[in-house]
N, C-alpha and C positions, 0 to 999 in steps of 0.2 A: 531469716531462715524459716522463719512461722509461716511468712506472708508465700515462699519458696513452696512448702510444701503445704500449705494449703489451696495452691495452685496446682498441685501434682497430683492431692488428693480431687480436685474436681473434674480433672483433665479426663474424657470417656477414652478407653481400654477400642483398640482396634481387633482386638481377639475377636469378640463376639460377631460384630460384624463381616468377620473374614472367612467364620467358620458359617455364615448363610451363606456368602456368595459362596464359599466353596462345595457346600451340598446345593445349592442352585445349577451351581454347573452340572453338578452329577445327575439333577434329577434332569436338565434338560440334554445331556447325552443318551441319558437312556431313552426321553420319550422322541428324539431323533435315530434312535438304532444303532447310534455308535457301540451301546453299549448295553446288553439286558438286563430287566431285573434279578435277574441272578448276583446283580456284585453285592446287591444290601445284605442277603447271606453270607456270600463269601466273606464282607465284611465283617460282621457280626464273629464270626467263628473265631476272629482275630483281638477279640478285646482283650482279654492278657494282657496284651504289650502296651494297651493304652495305659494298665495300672503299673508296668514295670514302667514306663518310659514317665509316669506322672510322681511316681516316687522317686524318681532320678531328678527330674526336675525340684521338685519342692526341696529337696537335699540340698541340693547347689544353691537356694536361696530366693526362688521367686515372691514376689511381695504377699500371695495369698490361693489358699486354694483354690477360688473360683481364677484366676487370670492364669494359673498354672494348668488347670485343665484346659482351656480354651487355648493357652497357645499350644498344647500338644496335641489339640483335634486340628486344629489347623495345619500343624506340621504336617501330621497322616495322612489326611484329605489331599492339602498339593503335593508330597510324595505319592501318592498314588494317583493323581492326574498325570503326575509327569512320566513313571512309569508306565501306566495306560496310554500319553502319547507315545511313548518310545514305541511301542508297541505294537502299535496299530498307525503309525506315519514314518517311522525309519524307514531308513532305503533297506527293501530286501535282503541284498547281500550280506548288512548285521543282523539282523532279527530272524536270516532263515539260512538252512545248511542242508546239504543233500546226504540221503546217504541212500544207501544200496542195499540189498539181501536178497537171498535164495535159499530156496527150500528143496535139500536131492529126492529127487522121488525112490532113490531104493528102491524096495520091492511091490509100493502101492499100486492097486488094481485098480483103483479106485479113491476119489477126492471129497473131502468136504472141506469148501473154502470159504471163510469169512471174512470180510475189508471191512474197514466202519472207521470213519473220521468224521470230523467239523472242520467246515472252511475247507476243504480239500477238492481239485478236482481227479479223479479219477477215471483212466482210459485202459481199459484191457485189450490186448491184442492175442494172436498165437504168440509160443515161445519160439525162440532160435536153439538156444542149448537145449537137447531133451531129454538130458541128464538131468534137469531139475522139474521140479512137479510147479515149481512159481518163482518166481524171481521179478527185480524190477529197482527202481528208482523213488525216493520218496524226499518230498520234502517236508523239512521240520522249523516250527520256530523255536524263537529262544527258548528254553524251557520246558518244550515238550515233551513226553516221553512215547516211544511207538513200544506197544505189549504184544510179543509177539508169543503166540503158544502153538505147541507143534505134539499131539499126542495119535497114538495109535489105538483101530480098533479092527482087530484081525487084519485084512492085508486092507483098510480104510484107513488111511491117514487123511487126521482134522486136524487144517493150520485156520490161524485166525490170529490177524492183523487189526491193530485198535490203537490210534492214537490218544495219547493224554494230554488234551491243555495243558497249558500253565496257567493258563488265565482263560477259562471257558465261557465268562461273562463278556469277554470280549469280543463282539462278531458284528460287523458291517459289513454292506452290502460294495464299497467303495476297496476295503481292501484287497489286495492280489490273490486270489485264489491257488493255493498249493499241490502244486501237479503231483498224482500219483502214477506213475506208467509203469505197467504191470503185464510181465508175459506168464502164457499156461500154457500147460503142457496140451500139447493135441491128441496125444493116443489112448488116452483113458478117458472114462464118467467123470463126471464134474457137478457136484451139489455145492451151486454159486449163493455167497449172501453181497450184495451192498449196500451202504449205507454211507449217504453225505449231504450236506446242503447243498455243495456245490455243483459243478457242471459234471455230466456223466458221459461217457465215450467207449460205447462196449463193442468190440468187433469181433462176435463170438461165430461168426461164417465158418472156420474150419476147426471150433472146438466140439468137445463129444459132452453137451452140456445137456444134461436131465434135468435139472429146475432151477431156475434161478430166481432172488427175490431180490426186487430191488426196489430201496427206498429213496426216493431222490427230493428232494426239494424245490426252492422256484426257480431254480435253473435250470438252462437247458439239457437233458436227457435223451440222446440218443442212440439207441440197440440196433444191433445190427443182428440177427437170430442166425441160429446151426441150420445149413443148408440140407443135414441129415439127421436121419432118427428125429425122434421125438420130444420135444422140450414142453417143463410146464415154464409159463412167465408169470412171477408176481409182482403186480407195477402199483406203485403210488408216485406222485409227481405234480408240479403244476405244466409242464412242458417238456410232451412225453413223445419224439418220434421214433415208428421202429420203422426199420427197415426188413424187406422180405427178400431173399434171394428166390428165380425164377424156378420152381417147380414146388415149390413148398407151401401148402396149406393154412390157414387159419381160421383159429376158432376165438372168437373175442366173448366172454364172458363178463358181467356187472355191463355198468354204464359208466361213462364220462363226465363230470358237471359243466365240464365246456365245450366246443366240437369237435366232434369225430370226423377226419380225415380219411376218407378211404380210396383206393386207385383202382376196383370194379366194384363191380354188383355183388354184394352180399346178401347172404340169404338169412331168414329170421331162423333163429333155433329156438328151443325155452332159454330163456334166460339171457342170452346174446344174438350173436352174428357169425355166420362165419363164411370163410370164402367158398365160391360153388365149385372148385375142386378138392376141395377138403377132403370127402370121403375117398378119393381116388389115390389121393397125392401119397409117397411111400413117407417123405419127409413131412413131419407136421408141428406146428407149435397153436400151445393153446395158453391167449391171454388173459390172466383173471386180474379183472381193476379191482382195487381196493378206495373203498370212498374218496381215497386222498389224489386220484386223479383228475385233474384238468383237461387242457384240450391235450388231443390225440391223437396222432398221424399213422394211417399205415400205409406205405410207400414203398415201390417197388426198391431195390436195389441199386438200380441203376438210375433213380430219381427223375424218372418219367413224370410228369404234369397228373397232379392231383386232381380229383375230382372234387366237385361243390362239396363242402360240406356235409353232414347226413348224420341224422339222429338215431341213437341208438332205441 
């Protein structure tokens, strides 16, 4: 019996071992983008349960506090690999679900509208129903929560759409992107915000949009602008195309860090460029880049053949 457990006393403990490979894993998920460093927070915020789950153990009788803590770090760690794979490699149809909402426009004269997600792609069109001021399609994953707020200011109703992770540490470039398809009302002003990493799809041609800001990410991002009145554009992006409908003017303010795309001869202003019917045109829109812009296309409408490149 001596000889028994003086063999069990030399025998090495597989805890220790299991809980590097398994922060190994984690650290080389993150420095591949499967997964941010945002989870060593997220993590951290969760120790509690390391001492409720390590006093459950030791209770039930493991041989020592050090092999009881180790095999409880190891539990955590591959429960939360396996979770994180579910997550991010499930088939769609379990990890994501659609749902729907509308906003009645009542007596609004006027809009201020805010979208803002992660991992989402996002495509605005006109509305069909014009009984509501927004309305649309949205998808969610497991756990997500969408916060949606709808408050009044005199006849200006402010709606603003914001989804919550469940797991916000989680973001790669391989996962399916979550369509947001989203109609507006066409007969009123529109003060537009977006925000996403994803792919963006604006086809704001028959809306009555006075500014719109939009933050896009390294996805592709392309606006299609209000064929009337006057719009400001606030653009960040790494891959940024808009599109002009024919009679309509442009004024491009900042610079680009990668090429500027343009379909005629722009004329030098302070500060920008803008198109040589500008002053004339009734319909105008004016682009202010914000540093976070990349290359940048302005292309007719109808996607006539671009011209070489041209530095701002």
């Amino acid at each position: 019996m001596s000889k028994s457990g003086a063999k069990r006393s030399r025998r090495g403990s597989l805890h220790f071992p299991l809980v590097v490979i398994a922060v190994g894993v984690v650290l080389l998920l993150t420095n591949l983008g499967v997964v941010s460093t945002d989870i060593w927070r997220e993590l951290v915020r969760f120790w509690p349960v390391l001492l409720i789950a390590l006093g459950i153990d030791v209770f039930v009788g493991r041989p020592s506090f050090g092999s009881a803590l180790s095999t409880l770090i190891t539990a955590c760690v591959i429960a939360a690999l396996g979770l994180a794979a579910f997550y991010l490699f499930g088939p769609e149809a379990w990890v994501t679900e659609r749902q729907t909402f509308a906003q009645p426009l009542g007596s609004a004269t006027a809009a201020r509208i805010s979208l803002s997600c992660e991992g989402c792609s996002i495509a605005i069109d006109e509305a069909i129903d014009l009984a509501n001021l927004i309305g649309g399609t949205v998808s969610v994953r497991v756990g997500e929560r969408l916060d949606q707020v709808t408050r009044w200011t005199g006849e200006t109703v402010v709606f603003e759409l914001e989804s919550d992770p469940f797991l916000p540490f989680l973001r790669t470039s391989f996962q399916a992107k979550r369509p947001w398809e989203i109609r507006l009302h066409p007969g009123i002003p529109i003060e537009l915000s977006v925000t996403t990493d994803g792919p963006i799809d604006l086809d704001l041609q028959y809306l009555r949009i006075e500014s719109a800001d939009v933050s896009a990410g390294r996805r592709a991002c392309e606006i299609v602008v209000p064929e009337a009145g006057r719009t400001t554009l606030h653009l960040s992006g790494r891959d940024v195309t808009v599109r002009v409908p024919d009679g309509v003017g442009v004024r491009i303010v900042g610079t680009a860090s990668g090429d500027l795309t343009i379909f005629e001869d722009y004329v030098e202003i302070d500060g920008g460029l803008q198109s040589p019917d500008y002053d004339a045109s009734d319909a105008k829109v004016d682009l202010r880049l914000r540093p976070g812009v990349g290359d940048l296309d302005i292309a007719p409408l109808d996607e006539g053949p671009l011209s070489e490149p041209q530095a701002t």
